[in-house]
C-alpha positions as CSV (number, residue, x, y, z in Angstrom):
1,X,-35.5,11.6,49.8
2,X,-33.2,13.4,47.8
3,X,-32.7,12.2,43.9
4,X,-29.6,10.6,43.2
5,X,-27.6,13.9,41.2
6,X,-26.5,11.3,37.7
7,X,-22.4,12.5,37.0
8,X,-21.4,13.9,33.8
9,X,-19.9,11.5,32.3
10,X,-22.3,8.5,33.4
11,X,-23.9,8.8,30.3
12,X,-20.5,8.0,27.8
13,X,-19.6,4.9,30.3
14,X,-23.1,2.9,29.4
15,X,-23.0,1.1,26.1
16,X,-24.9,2.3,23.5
17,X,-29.1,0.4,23.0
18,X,-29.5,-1.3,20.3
19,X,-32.2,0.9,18.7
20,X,-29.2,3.4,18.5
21,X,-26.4,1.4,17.1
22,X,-29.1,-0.6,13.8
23,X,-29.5,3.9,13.1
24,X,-26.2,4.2,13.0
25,X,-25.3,1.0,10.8
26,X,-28.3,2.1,8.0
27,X,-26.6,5.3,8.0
28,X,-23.4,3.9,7.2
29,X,-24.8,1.3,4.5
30,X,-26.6,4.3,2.7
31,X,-23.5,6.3,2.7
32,X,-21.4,7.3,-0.4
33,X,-18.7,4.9,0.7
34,X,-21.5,1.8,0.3
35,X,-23.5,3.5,-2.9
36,X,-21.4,1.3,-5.2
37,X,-20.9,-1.3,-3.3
38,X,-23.9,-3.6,-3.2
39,X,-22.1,-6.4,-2.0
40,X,-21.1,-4.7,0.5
41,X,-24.0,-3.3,2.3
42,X,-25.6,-7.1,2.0
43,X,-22.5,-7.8,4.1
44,X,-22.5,-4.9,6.8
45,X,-26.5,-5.8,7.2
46,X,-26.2,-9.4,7.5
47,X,-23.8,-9.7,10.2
48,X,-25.7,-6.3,11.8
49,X,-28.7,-8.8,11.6
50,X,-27.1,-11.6,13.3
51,X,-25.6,-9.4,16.0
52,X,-27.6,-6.8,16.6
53,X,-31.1,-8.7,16.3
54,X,-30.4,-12.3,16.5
55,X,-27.8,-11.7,19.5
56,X,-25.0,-14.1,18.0
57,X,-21.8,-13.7,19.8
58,X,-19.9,-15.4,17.0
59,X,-20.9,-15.3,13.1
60,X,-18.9,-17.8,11.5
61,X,-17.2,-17.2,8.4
62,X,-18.7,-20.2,6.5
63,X,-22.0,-18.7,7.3
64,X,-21.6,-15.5,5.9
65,X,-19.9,-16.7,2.3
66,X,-23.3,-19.3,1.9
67,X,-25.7,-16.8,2.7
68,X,-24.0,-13.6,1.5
69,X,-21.9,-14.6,-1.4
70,X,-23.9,-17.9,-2.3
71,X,-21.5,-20.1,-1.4
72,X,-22.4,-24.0,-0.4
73,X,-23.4,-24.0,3.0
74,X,-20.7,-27.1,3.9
75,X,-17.5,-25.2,1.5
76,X,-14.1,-24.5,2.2
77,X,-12.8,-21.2,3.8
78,X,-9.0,-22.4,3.7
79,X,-9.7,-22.6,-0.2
80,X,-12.2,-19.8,-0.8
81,X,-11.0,-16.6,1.0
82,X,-14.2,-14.8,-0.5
83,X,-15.4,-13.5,3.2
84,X,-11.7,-12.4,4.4
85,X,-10.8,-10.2,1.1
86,X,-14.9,-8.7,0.7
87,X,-14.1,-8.0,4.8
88,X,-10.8,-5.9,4.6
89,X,-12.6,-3.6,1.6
90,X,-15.4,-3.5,4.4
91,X,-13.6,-2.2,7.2
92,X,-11.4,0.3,4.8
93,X,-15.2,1.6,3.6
94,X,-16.1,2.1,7.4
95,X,-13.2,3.5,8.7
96,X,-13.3,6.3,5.9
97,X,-17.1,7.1,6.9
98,X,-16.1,8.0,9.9
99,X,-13.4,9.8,8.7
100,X,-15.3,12.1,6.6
101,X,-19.2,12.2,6.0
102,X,-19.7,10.1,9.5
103,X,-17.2,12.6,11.6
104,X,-19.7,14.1,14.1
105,X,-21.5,10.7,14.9
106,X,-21.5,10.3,17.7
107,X,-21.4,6.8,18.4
108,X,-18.4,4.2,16.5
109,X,-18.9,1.3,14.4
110,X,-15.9,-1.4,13.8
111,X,-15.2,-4.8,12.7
112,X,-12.4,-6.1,14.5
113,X,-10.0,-7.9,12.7
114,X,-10.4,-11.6,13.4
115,X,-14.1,-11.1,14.1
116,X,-16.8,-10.5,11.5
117,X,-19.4,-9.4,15.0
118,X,-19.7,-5.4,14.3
119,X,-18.7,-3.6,18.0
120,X,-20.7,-0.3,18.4
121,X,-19.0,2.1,20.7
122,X,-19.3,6.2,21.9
123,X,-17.1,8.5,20.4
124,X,-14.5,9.6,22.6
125,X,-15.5,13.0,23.6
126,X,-12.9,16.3,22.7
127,X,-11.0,17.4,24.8
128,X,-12.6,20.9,25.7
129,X,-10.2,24.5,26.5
130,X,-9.6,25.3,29.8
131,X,-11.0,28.0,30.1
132,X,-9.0,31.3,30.4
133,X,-9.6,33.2,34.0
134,X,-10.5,36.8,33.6
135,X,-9.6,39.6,35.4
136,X,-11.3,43.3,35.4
137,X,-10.5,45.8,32.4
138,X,-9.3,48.6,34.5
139,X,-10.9,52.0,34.0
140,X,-8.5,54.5,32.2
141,X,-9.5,58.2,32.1
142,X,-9.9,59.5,28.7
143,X,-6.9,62.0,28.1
144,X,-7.4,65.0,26.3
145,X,-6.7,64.5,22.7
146,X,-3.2,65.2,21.9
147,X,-2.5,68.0,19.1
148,X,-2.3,66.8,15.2
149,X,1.1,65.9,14.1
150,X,2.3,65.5,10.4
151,X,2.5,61.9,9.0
152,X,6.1,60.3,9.4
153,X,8.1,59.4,6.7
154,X,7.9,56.0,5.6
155,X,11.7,54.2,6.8
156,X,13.5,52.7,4.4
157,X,13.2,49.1,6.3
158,X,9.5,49.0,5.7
159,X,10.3,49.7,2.0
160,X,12.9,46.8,1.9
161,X,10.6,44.7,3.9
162,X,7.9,45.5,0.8
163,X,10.9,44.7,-1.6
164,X,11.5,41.5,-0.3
165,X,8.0,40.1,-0.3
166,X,7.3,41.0,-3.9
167,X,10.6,39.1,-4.5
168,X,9.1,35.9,-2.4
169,X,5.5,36.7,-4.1
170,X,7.7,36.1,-7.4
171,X,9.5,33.4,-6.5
172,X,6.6,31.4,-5.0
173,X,4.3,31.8,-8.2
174,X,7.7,30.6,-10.7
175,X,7.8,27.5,-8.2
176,X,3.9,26.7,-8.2
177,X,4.5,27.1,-12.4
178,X,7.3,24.5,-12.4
179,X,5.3,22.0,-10.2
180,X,2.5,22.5,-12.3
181,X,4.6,21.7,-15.2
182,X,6.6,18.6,-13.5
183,X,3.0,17.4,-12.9
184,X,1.9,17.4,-16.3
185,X,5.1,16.0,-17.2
186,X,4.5,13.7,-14.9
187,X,0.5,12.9,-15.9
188,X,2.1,12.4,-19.6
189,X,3.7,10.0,-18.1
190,X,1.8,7.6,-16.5
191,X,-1.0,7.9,-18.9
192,X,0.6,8.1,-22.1
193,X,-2.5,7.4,-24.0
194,X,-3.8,10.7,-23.6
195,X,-1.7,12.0,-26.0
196,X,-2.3,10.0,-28.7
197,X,-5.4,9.8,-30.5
198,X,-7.0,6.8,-31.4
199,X,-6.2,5.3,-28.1
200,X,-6.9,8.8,-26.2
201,X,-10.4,8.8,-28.4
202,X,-11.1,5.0,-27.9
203,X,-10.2,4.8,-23.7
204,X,-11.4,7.8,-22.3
205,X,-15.2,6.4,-22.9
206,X,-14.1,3.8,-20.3
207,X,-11.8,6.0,-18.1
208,X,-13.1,9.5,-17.9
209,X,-17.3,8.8,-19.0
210,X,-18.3,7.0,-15.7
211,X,-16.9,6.4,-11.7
212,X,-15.8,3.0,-12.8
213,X,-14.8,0.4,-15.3
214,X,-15.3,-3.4,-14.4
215,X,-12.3,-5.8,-15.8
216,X,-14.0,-9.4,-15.2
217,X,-11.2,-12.6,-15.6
218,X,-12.7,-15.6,-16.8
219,X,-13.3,-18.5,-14.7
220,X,-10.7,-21.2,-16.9
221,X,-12.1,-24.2,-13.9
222,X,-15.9,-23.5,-15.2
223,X,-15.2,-24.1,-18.1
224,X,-13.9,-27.1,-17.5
225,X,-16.6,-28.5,-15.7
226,X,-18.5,-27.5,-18.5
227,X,-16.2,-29.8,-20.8
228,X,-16.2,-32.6,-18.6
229,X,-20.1,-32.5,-17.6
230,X,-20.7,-31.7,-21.9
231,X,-23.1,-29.4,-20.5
232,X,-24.1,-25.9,-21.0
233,X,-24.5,-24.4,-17.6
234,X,-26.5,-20.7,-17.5
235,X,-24.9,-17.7,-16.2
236,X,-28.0,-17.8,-13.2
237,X,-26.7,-21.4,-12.3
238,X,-23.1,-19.8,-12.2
239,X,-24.6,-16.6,-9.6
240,X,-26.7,-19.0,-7.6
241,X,-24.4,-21.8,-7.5
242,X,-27.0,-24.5,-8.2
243,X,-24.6,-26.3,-10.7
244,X,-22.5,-27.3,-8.0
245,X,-25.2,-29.7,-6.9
246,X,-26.5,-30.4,-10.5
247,X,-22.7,-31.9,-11.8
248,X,-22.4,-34.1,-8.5
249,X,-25.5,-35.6,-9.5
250,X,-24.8,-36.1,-12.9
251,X,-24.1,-39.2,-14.4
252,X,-20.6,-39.8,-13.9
253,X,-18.5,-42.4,-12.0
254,X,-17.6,-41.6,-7.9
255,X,-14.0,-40.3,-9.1
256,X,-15.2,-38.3,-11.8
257,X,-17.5,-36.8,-9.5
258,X,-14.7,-36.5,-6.7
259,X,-12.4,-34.6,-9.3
260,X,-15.3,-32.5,-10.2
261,X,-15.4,-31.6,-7.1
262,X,-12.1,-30.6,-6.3
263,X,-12.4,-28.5,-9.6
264,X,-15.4,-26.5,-8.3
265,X,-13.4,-25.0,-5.3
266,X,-10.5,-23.7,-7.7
267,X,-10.7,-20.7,-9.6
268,X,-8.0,-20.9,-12.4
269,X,-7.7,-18.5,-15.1
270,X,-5.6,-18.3,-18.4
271,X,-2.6,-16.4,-19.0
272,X,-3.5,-14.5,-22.0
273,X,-6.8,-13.0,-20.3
274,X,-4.1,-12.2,-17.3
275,X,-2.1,-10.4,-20.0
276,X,-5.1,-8.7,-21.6
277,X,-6.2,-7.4,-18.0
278,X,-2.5,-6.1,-17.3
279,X,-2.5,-4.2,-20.9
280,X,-5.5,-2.4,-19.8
281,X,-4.6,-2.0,-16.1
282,X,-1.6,0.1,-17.7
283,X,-4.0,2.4,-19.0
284,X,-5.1,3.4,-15.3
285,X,-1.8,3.1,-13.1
286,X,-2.6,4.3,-10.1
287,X,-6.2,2.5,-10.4
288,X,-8.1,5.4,-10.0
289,X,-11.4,4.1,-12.3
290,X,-10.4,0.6,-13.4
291,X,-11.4,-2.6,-10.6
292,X,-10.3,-5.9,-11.6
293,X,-12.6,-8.8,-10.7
294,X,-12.8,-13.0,-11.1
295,X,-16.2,-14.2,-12.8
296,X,-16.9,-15.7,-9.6
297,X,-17.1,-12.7,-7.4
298,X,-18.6,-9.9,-9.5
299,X,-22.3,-9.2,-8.9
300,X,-25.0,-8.6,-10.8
301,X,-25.6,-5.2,-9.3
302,X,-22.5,-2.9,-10.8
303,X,-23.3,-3.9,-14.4
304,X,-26.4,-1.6,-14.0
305,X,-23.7,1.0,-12.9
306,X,-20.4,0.8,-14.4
307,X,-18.7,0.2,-17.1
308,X,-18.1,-3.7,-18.0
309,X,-14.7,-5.1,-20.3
310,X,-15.3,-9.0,-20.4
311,X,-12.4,-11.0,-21.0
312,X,-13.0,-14.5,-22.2
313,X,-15.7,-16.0,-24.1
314,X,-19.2,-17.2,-23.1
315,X,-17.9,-21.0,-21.8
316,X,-15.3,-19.4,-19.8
317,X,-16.7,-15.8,-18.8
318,X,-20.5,-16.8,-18.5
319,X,-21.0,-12.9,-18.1
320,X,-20.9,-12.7,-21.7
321,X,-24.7,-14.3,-21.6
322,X,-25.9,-10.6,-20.7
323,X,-24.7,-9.7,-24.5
324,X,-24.7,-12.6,-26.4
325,X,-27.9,-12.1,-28.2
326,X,-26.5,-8.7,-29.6
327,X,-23.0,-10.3,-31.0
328,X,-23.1,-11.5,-35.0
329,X,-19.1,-12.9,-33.5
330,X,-19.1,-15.4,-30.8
331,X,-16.2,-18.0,-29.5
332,X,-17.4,-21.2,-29.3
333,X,-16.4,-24.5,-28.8
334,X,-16.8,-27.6,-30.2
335,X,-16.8,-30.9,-28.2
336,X,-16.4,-33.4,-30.9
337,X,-12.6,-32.0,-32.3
338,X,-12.1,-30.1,-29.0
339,X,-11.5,-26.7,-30.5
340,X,-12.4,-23.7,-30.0
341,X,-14.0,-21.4,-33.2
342,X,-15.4,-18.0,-34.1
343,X,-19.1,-18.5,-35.4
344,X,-20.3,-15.5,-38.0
345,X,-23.9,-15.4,-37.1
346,X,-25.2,-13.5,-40.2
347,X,-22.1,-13.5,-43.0
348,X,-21.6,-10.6,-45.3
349,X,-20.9,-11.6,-48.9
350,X,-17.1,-13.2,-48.9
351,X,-17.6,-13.6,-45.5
352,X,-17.5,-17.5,-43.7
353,X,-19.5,-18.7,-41.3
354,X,-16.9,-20.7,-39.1
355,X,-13.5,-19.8,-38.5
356,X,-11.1,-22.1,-37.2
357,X,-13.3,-25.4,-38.0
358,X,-12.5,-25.4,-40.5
359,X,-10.8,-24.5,-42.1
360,X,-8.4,-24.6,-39.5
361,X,-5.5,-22.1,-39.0
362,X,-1.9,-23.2,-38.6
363,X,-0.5,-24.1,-35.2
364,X,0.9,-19.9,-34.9
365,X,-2.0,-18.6,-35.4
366,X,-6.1,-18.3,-34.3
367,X,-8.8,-16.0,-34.2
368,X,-9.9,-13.6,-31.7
369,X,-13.5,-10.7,-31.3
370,X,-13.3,-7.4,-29.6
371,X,-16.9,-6.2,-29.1
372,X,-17.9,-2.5,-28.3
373,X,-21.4,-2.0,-27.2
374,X,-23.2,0.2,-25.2
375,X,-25.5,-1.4,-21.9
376,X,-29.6,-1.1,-21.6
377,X,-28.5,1.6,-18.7
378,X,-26.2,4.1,-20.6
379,X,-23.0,2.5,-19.8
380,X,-20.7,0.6,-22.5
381,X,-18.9,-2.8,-22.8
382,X,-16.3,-4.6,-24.1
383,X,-15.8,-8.1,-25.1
384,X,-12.4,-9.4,-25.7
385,X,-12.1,-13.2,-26.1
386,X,-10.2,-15.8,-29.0
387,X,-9.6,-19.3,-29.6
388,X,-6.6,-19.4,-27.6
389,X,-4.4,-17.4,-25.1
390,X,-2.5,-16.1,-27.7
391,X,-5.6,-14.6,-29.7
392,X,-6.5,-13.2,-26.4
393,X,-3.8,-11.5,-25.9
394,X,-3.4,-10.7,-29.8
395,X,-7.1,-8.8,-29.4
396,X,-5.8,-6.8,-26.2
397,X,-2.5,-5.7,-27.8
398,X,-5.0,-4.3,-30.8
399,X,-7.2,-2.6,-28.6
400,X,-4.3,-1.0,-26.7
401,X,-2.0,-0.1,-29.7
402,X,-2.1,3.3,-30.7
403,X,-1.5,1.9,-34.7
404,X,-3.3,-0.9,-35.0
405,X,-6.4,1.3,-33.0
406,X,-5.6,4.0,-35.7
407,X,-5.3,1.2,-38.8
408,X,-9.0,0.1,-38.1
409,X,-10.2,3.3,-37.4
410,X,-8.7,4.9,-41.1
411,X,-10.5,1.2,-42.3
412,X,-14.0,2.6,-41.1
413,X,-13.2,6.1,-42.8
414,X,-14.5,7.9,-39.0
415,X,-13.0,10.4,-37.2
416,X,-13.7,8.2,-33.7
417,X,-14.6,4.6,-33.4
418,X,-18.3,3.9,-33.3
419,X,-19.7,1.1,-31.6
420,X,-17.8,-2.0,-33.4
421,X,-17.8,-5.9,-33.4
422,X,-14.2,-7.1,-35.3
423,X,-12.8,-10.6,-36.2
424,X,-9.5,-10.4,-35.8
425,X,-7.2,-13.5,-37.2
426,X,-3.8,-13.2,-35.2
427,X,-0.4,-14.9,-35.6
428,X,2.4,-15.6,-32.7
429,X,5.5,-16.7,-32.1
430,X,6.5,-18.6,-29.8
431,X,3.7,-17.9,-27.5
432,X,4.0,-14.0,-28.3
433,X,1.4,-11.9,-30.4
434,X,3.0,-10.9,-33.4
435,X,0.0,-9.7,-35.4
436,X,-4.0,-9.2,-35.5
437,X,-5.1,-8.5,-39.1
438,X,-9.1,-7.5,-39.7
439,X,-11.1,-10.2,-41.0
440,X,-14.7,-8.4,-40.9
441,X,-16.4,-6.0,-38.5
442,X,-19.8,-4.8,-37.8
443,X,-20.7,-0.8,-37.1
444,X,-23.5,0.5,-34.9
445,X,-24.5,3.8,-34.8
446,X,-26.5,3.5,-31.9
447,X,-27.7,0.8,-29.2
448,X,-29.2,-2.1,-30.7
């Protein structure tokens, strides 16, 4: 019996084995597009997981923010959009591997939009050249070799013809100079900054040193279950969620516990961090190295990796626990007048302890820290918080303010800013930052 001949193209109509398409999505999660993303790559293997090896046809949404971004398994995905945003960054990520480093692979991977179930497809194939028919080079009969002649004269259209291109060869390198000077011109600015510099010396640490650097919001509803609970909650509780379950069994009435509960699926913030945030996403227009994030959705994972600015203090932003036992200047808060202060952990002579409580500032003014470290893994952070919106935003406007940046730096008698802690008492108007004066500052020459 003869054996059934298999066509051509059989093989590109049957779908891809499993074994095949789990290669191709660890290939994908170790490419550069994932390398920084470690959220990501949990993402991309968990729903592989479920599809690939648990055979789901449907991987609910709700499932994927409990056991991916930690998440209570029962909470709500009309409030908490967490899956839907990480999920769009997810499918630009893929779509650019096979764009570039995953461009001869020969198999597809895609999450459709409205799905979160990867789909695994071949590559459509080329399209190959016809290819051209040939015919017979006739046989031609050597002639015999005709006598030498003398070299024409060059015409005079060939030396026009040279003319003319030395002409465009001019006029092409005069327009290449003038884009290269619109697009300094144009670099000047959108980063401003550059040019001067205290600023220029001070930012490009955070914008030029590493791939990334990490604005973190604070998370204005934690802290408010942390006034209501008068409890302390850790930054692990925060990752892991557990104080979700720890303040519904505290001991409060049914509706305090109800409101606390409504509060845990919000994520307010304050308008001064907002503020701070925008000041320094002005430094970076076209957001080439800075990445803005809540408290709630950063991970663990690209502190090890990028640079970190914290805005907020410790009750608010509890990110801040990473550093706190290397800042003499902390925000805190304090639950019997309901204020925020600025503790001095070790004062200098003529230095206070406490500031704010007391003695208390007037109603236009506060206090506010700006911390400058460096991280355990070669990286740097900064921590900008204050008693109040306005000294937030009163410490940002310092830190991006080319004389104030300047003022402290001719105050430390340096050349460029070491690593710094500085009080800064600031005054507003009307809600507007008018000015941050130095109170006392700490100078390191190296990690500590």
């Amino acid at each position: 019996m003869n054996a059934r001949v298999q066509e051509p193209n059989q093989q590109a109509t049957e779908p891809p084995d499993s074994e095949s398409c789990w290669a191709l999505l660890e290939r994908v999660v170790a490419s550069p597009q994932m390398k920084r993303a470690a959220r990501m790559r949990e993402f991309l293997l968990f729903v592989g997981q479920r599809s690939l090896k648990d055979g789901c046809e449907q991987i609910p949404e709700q499932e994927i923010g409990s056991e991916v971004f930690g998440r209570p398994a029962e909470y709500d995905t009309s409030v908490d959009n967490i899956v839907r945003v990480n999920a769009t960054d997810l499918r630009k990520r893929i779509e650019d591997y096979f764009a570039t480093d995953g461009a001869n692979e020969p198999l597809i991977l895609e999450i459709p939009r409205g799905s979160y179930k990867p789909v695994f497809r071949r590559r459509a194939a080329k399209p190959t050249e016809t290819a051209a028919t040939t015919t017979p080079t006739p046989f031609v009969v050597a002639s015999t070799a005709a006598p030498a002649t003398q070299p024409e004269p060059v015409p005079r259209s060939s030396r026009l013809l040279a003319a003319l291109m030395a002409v465009l060869v001019l006029a092409l390198a005069s327009g290449c100079g003038w884009l290269w000077m619109q697009n300094q011109a144009m670099r000047r600015s959108l980063y401003p900054w550059q040019s001067t510099p205290a600023l220029h010396g001070f930012w490009s640490e955070f914008l030029t040193a590493r791939p990334s650097t990490d604005v973190i919001l604070a998370d204005t509803s934690f802290a408010l279950i942390e006034d209501i609970t008068k409890r302390s909650i850790p930054l692990n509780e925060y990752l892991n969620h557990s104080y979700v379950d720890t303040v519904q069994s505290h001991d409060l009435s049914a509706d305090r516990r109800e409101d606390l509960g409504l509060i845990v699926q919000r994520n307010f913030g304050s308008v001064g961090d907002f503020r701070v945030a925008q000041r320094i996403g002005a430094l970076d227009p076209l957001g080439k190295n800075i990445h803005l994030y809540s408290a709630r959705d950063y991970v663990p994972a690209l502190v090890k990796q990028d640079n970190v600015i914290l805005i907020g203090g410790r009750k608010s932003n509890p990110w801040v626990d990473l550093f706190s036992s290397r800042l003499n200047f902390t925000v805190e808060y304090d639950p019997v007048r309901f204020v925020n202060f600025v503790r001095n952990h070790a004062p200098a002579p003529g230095e206070q302890e406490i500031y704010n409580s007391p003695p208390a500032p007037g109603p236009n003014s506060g206090y506010s820290i700006v911390a400058y470290l460096p991280t355990d893994e070669g990286g740097k952070v900064l921590i900008v918080a204050g008693t109040g919106s306005e000294a937030t935003e009163g410490a940002g406007e310092f830190l991006t303010s080319e004389d104030q940046l300047a003022g402290f730096q001719q105050q430390l008698h340096v050349s460029s800013l070491p690593y710094f802690e500085v009080l800064l008492k600031t005054t507003h108007l009307n809600g507007t930052p008018m000015e941050a004066t130095v109170v006392a500052y700490r100078t390191y020459s190296a990690p500590h």
